[in-house]
KEVO-85180 format. One record per residue (C-alpha): residue in one letter; x, y, z. Coordinates in steps of 0.05 Angstrom, whole numbers, plus 5000, padded with zeros to 4 digits. Layout:
BEGIN
AXYZ
...
END
This chain:
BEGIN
X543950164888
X539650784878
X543351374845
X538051954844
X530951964885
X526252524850
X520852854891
X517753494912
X517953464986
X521853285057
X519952575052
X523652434986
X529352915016
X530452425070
X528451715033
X535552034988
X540152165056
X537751485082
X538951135015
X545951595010
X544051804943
X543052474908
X536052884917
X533253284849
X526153614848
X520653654804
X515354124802
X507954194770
X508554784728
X502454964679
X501255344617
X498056044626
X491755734588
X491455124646
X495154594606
X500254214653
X507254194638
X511653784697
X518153964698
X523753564728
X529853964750
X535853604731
X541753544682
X539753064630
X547052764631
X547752664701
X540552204707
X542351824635
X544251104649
X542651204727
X537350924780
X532351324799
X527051334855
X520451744829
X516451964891
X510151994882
X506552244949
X499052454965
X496753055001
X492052965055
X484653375047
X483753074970
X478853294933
X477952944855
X481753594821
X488053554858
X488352744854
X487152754777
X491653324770
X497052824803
X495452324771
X497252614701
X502653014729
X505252324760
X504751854698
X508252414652
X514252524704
X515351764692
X515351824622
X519752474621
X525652054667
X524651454622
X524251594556
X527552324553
X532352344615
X534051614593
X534551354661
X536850654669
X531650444713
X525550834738
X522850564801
X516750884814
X514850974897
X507851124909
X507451044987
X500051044988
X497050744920
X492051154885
X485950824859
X488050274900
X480950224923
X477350114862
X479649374861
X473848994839
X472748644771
X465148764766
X464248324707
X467447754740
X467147814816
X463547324854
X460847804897
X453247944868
X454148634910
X459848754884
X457848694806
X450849154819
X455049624856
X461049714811
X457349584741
X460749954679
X466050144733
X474050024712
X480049674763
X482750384784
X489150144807
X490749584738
X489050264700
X495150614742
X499850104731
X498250114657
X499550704652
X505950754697
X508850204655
X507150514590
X510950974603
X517350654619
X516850524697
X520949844709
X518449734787
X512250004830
X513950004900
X507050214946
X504750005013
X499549635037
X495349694979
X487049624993
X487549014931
X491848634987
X489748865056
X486848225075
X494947955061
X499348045114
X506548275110
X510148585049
X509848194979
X514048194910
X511148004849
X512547964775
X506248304742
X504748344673
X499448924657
X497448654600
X494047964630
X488547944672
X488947884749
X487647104747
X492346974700
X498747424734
X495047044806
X496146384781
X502846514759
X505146774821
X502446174867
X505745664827
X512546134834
X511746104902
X510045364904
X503545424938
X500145074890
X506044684865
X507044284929
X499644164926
X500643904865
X506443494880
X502743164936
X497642784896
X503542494845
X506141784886
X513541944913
X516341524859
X514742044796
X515142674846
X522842844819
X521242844746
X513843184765
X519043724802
X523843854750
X517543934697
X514344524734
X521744854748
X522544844676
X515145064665
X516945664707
X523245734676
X518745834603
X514446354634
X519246774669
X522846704599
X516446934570
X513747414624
X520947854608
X519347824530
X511948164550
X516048614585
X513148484659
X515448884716
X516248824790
X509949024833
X512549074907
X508549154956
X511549375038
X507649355107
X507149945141
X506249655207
X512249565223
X512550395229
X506550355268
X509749805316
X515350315334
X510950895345
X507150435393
X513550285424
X516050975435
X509051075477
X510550505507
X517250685533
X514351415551
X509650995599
X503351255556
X501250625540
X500750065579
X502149435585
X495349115585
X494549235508
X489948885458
X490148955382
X483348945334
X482449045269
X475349425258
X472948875205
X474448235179
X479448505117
X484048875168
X485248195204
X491848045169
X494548755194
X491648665266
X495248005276
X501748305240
X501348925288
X500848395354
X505848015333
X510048615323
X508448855388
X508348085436
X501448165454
X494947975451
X490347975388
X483248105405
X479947905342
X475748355289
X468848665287
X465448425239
X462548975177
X461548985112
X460749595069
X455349685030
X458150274987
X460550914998
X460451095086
X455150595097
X456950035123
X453049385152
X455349155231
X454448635268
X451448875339
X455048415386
X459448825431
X465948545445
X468648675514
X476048815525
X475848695598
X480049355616
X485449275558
X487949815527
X486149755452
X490449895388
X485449905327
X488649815264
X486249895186
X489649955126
X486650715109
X483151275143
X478951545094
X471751895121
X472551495195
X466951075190
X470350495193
X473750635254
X467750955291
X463550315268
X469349915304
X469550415363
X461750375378
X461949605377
X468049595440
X467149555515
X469249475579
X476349855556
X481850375586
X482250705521
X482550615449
X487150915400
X486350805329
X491950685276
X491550675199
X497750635147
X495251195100
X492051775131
X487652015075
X484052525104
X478052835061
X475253395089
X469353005110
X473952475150
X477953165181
X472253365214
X470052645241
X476852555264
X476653255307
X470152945336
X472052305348
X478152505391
X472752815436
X471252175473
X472351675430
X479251575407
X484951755447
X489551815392
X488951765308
X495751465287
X497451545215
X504751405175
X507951815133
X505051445064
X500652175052
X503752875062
X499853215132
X499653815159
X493853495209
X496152905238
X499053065316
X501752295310
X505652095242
X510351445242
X515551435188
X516050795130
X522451015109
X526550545140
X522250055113
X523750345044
X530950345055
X531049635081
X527849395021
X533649764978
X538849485017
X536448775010
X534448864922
X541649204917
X540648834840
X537349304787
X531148964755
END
């Protein structure tokens, strides 16, 4: 289990009391000349040989100092815990993944869109793991990151920085016998037992090999089920009703709106469908959907600027109310002020989790347990 968690806030305090483990700070202290020296403020002997839990949490109202300050700050506490700490194992938990969002190949990517839009442009988040694992990080633990919204439920994979995304995707569906069993379908039943035992021991020879490249665990947890409960709670408080619906505002959020009814027993009432063009714009299709009185949960992966989830909003009728509900809160300044507006008329509620430090979010549902569920079922260090 998990000796030490690290952090700089309440949220790590309490992921340590539910995970009955010790709690140890770190700070971003700087230079009088600007240069950033993190400081982690522990006893070298006690975190040598030990577990540790690196919390890596967001701040809501980003701007691109603070998140590249983090970012560097982030990558060098790793590397401070790893390499000069010698901790046994650094997990690092990054509740809402940064760069996360800047998931496109544009060399490759069969979107045309895509490639004219993103052109000279890096994968944010492959760049962050790099890094993370460069500096001695054995696990990455985040939450419904944007590369796998359109998955539903959490995920664990064995991810290699240093291939590219196909070949680590390939790998992982033939671990997970996807396309193994499709495979094993078009050999006549007669050969399928030797045809089995050849791609076990293929998969034996690249797990084998994946562990000499030094691979590392990329885990990735649903934050619905936080958003279920806090549903629940209204529920019980007879704020919501029981006529509810649940819609995702576009055709990636699907896998999370069908998660969330199925979390809740009730209905799923489809997406809108939208497509972003690039940066708030975004491309609708005008066909209203009516709801037919139903209460309506609206669920994303992120609330960034809100246009997403006004897009969504406008395209609704014929409801009792509409609250939306995202797993990260982001929160630019921009998105602050739409929010305020939107919860004029629009929106009864904006429902966030706890994946991004707030100070502005009336309604905040907690992923901890989630965290400490996933702990108590990996008790084995990687």
């Amino acid at each position: 289990m998990v000796d030490f968690v690290v952090g700089r806030d309440d949220f790590s305090r309490m992921l340590s009391e539910g995970l009955g483990c010790k709690y140890r700070p770190f700070d971003h202290d700087y230079h009088p000349d600007g240069e950033p020296c993190p400081i982690i403020k522990a006893d070298y002997n006690d975190i040598k040989g030990s577990h540790v839990v690196l919390v890596l949490r967001g701040e809501q109202l980003p701007d691109y100092t603070r998140v590249s300050r983090n970012l560097h700050n982030f990558s060098r506490h790793t590397g401070n815990l790893a390499y000069i700490f010698e901790a046994g194992q650094v997990d690092v938990l990054m509740p809402y993944c940064w760069l996360g969002r800047s998931d496109k190949n544009p060399k490759t990517d069969e979107d045309a869109l895509v490639r004219e839009r993103d052109q000279g442009r890096d994968v944010g988040y492959m760049w962050l793991a790099r890094a993370f694992k460069a500096q001695g990080a054995n696990r990455i633990i985040t939450f419904n990151p944007h590369f796998r919204r359109d998955k539903k439920g959490p995920f664990l994979v064995k991810w290699n920085p240093h291939l590219t995304d196909r070949e680590n995707g390939i790998i992982d569906r033939l671990r997970n016998n996807g396309d193994a069993d499709a495979l094993l379908r078009q050999i006549p039943t007669d050969y399928r037992q030797n045809a089995e035992n050849l791609i076990k021991m293929y998969l034996d020879c690249v797990d084998e090999l994946l562990e000499e490249m030094n691979s590392m665990e990329f885990v990735g947890l649903s934050g619905v089920p936080a958003l279920a409960r806090h549903s629940k709670k209204l529920y019980d408080q007879e704020v919501l009703g029981n006529n509810l619906t649940v819609m995702g505002p576009d055709l990636s959020s699907s896998s999370l709106a069908e998660e969330l009814s199925a979390e809740l027993d009730t209905e799923f009432g489809g997406v809108i469908n939208k497509k972003r063009m690039g940066g708030d714009y975004v491309r609708r299709d005008d066909k209203k959907i009516d709801v037919d009185g139903s209460e309506v949960l609206m669920v994303d992966d992120i609330y960034a600027t809100g246009g997403t989830s006004e897009t969504g909003r406008d395209n609704i009728v014929g409801d009792s109310g509409v609250d939306f509900l995202a797993v990260h809160g982001v929160f630019p300044e921009e998105g602050l002020k739409r929010a305020a507006s939107l919860l004029k008329g629009k929106f009864r509620r904006i429902v966030t989790t706890d994946t991004i430090h707030s100070k502005h979010s009336k309604y905040t549902a907690s992923v901890i347990p989630e965290i400490v569920k996933f702990y108590e079922e990996n008790e084995k260090c990687v």
